[in-house]
N, C-alpha and C positions, 0 to 999 in steps of 0.2 A: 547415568546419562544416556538419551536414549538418540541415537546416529538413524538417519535418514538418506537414501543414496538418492540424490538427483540422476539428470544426465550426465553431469560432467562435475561433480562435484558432491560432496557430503554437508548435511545441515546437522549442526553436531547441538544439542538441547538439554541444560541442566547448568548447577553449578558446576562440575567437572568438564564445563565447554574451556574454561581457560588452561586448563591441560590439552587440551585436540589443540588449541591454538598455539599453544606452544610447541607442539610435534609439528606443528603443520609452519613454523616458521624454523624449526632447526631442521626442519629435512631438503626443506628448498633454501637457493645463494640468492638472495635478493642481493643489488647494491646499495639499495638506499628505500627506506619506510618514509613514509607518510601519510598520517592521522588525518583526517579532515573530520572536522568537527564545527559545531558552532556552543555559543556563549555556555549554554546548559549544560550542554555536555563535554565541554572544558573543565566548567566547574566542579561536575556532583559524578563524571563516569570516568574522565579520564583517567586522575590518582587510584581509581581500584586497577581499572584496564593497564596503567605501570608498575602500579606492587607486583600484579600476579603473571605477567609478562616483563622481566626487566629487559629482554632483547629487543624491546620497545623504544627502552631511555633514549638511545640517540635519535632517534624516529624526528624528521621535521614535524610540526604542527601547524595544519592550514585551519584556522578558526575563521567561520563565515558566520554572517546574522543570522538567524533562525527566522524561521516564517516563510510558508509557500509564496509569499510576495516576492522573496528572495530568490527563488525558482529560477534563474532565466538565462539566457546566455551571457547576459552581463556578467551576473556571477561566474560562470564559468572562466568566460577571458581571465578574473582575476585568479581563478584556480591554476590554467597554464600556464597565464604570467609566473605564479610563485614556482611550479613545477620548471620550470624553463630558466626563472633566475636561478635557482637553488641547485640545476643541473639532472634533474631527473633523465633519465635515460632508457631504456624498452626494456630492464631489469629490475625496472625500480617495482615498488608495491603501495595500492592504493590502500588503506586500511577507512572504512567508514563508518562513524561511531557515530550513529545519532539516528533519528527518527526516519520517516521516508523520505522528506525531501533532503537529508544527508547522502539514503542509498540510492535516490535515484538520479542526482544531480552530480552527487563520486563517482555512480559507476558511469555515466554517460562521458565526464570528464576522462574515468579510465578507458573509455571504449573507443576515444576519438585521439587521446593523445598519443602521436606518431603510430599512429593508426592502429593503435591498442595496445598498452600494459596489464596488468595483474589488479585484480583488487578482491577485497574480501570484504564483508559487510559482519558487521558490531554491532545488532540493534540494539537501539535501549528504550524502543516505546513499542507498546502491545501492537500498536499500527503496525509498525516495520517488522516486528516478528512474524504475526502472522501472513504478511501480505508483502509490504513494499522489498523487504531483502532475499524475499523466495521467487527466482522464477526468471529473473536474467533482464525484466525489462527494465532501461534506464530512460531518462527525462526529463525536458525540460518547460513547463510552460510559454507561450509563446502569443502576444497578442489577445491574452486574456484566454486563450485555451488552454484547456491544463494536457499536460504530457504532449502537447502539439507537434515538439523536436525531440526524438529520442531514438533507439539504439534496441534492440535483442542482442545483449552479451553478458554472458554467464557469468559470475563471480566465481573464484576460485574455491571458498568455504564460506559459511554461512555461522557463526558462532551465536548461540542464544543463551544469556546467560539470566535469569529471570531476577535477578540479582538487583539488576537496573530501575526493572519495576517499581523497587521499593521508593525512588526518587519522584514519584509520578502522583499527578492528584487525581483526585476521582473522576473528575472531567475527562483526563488523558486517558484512563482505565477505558471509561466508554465509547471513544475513539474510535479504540480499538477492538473492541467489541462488536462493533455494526460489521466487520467485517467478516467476522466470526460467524455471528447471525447469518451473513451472506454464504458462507458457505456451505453452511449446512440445508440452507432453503432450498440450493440449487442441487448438493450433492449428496447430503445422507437424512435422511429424515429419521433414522435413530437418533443420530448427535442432535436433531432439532429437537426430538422428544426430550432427550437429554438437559439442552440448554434451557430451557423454559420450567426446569425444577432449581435452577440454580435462585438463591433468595438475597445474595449479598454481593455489592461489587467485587470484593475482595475474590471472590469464587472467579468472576470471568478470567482472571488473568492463572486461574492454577496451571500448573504445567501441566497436566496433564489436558488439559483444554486447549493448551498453545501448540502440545504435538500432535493431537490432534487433528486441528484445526490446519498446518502446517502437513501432514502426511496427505488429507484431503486436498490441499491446492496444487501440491508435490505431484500427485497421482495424475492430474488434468495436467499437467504446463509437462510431464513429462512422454504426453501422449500426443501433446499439440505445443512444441514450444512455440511457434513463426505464431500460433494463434488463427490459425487457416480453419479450424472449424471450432474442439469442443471447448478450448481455451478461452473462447468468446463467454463463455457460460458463466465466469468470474466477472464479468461486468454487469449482473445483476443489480439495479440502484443506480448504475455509474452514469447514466444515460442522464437521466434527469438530475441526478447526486451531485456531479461533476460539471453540470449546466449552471444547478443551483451555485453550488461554490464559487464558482467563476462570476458567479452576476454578483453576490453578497461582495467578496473582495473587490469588486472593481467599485464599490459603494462603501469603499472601506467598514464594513462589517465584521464583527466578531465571527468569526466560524470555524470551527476543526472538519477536516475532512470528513471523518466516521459521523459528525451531525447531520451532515449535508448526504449522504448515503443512506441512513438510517432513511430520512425524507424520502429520500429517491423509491428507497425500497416498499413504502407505503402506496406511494404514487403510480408506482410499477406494478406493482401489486391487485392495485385498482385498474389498470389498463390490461393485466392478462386477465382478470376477471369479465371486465370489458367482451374480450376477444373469447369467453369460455375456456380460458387456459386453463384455471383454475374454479373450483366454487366460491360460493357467498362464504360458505362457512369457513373453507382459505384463508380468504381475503381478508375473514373478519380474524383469525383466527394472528395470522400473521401481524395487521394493523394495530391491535390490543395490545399484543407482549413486546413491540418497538417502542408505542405510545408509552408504556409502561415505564420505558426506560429513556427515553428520549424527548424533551420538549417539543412542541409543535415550534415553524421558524413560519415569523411571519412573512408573505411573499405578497409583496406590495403589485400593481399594476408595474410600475419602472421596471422590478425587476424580472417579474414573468416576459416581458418582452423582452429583456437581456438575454434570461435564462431559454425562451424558445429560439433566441439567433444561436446562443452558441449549440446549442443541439443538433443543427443542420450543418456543424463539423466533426460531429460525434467519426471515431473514427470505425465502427461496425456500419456506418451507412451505405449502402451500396447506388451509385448515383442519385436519385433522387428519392430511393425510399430509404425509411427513417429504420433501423433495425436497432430492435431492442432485443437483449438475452432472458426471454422472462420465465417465471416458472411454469412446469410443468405437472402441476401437481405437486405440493410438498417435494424435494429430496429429487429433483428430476429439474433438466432445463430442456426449453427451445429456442432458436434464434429465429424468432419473427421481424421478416422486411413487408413493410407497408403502413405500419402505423400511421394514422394519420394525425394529423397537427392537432384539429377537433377533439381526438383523445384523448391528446397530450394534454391540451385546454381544460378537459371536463374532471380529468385525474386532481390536475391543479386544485378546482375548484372545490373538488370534493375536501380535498388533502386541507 
């Protein structure tokens, strides 16, 4: 098992994570557990997450629908409501077992109820591993914006048990993978050398790729938690990614996040070439091995005009200019404010 020190807390990675969660609930007096989970991960993670933790059993279980649509403060009300009926109190512990809209929607729930409890995050999808349960930010979509209301508050332990995986289709695998991808564009262009010899899905999710991938996000969120400079760098894709996503859902469209990012990441890609951030050879270089693994999404007129409103909430913007985290040459980033719309327009077109 390989242990990872945050700020304020340990990211503990392997089968032998359900041992660390076990020390890490008999060392502290909680008064009362509570699992939030939804349908999925009711059904196919729970019953391991109790075999191999029985200090669990009595744990309430808060099951909510699955789907970023489910994102929202609505939900949440019904999270306090049952935390509030059931007696939760500033002792109690949030446990979060499910993908990232579980960790980011549990911890923002933990972060606000009686002005913050304990919670610890259970991913069970390559998304939440590498990204959504490392790093403290919590949230909730709002008004068609994604993460619009949210929170910086640290989880207590971080358990990744790669175990989960096995419940997950190949779609999900890929997900979480763009993110992966994202990391390594911005931060180590070894590991990009790295990822682009891998030839089978089954490879993206090895553990040794998820701690990886997890030690490099770990290393930035722990030199910029609040996000005030190089933490911006992880929003590679999310610009346009997170535009896109937002306009497909509100058109009830099929979409996973890591689809909608992969795009981003193409599109971005073409606008820091745009701006000479990058070369031709980059850009192509970058384009090819997403393409490779990712559908192209078709982006209608309707939606491009969605997706350019919600980007003028993007939260890197600085008053009226548009700031993008783009690369900097392979394994390097910059935070460029000024993009212009026309950019954003021409990337689309190309993408």
């Amino acid at each position: 098992m390989a242990t990872i020190k945050s700020t304020s807390y340990s990211i503990h990675i392997g089968e032998k994570s359900f041992d660390a969660l076990n020390i890490f609930l008999s060392k502290n007096t909680y008064s009362n557990y509570y699992i939030i989970c939804d349908e999925n991960t009711f059904e196919f993670c729970l019953p391991t997450l109790l075999f191999h933790s029985p200090l669990l059993n009595e744990a309430e279980i808060i099951e909510l629908e699955s789907g970023e649509d489910k994102k929202t403060l609505e939900t949440c009300l019904q999270v306090w409501g049952a935390l509030t009926d059931t007696g939760a109190d500033k002792k109690s512990l949030i446990i979060n077992l499910g993908g990232g809209v579980i960790s980011d929607l549990g911890g923002f729930v933990a972060s606000t109820f009686k002005r913050g409890i304990d919670c610890i995050n259970i991913p069970t999808t390559l998304l939440s591993m590498v990204d959504a349960s490392v790093g403290g930010k919590t949230g909730v979509d709002f008004e068609g914006i994604k993460n619009h209301i949210g929170t910086t508050s640290e989880p207590k332990g971080v358990f990744v048990n790669p175990v989960f995986l096995e419940t997950l289709s190949e779609r999900q695998i890929k997900n979480g993978y763009a993110e992966i991808i994202k990391i390594a564009l911005i931060a180590d262009a070894e590991f990009w050398k790295e990822l682009k010899k891998i030839k089978s899905v089954k490879e993206f999710s090895s553990e040794k790729i998820i701690a990886k991938a997890i030690t490099l996000k770990n290393t930035i969120v722990k030199k910029d938690l609040h996000e005030n400079d190089l933490r911006k760098s992880l929003n590679f894709g999310h610009n346009i990614g997170h535009a896109l996503e937002s306009a497909l859902i509100s058109q009830q469209k099929d979409i996973l996040h890591g689809e909608a990012i992969a795009a981003g990441m193409i599109m971005e890609s073409d606008i820091a070439q745009s701006l000479k951030r990058i070369s031709v050879k980059e850009q192509k270089e970058i384009t090819d091995y997403i393409s490779s693994i990712y559908k192209n999404i078709k982006i209608t007129k309707e939606i491009e005009t969605q997706l350019l409103k919600y980007i003028l909430h993007d939260k890197k913007n600085i008053g009226d200019d548009l700031c993008f985290a783009l690369p900097k040459v392979i394994g390097a980033y910059e935070l460029y404010c000024g993009v212009k719309i026309e950019l954003i327009k021409k990337a689309i077109s190309n993408y």
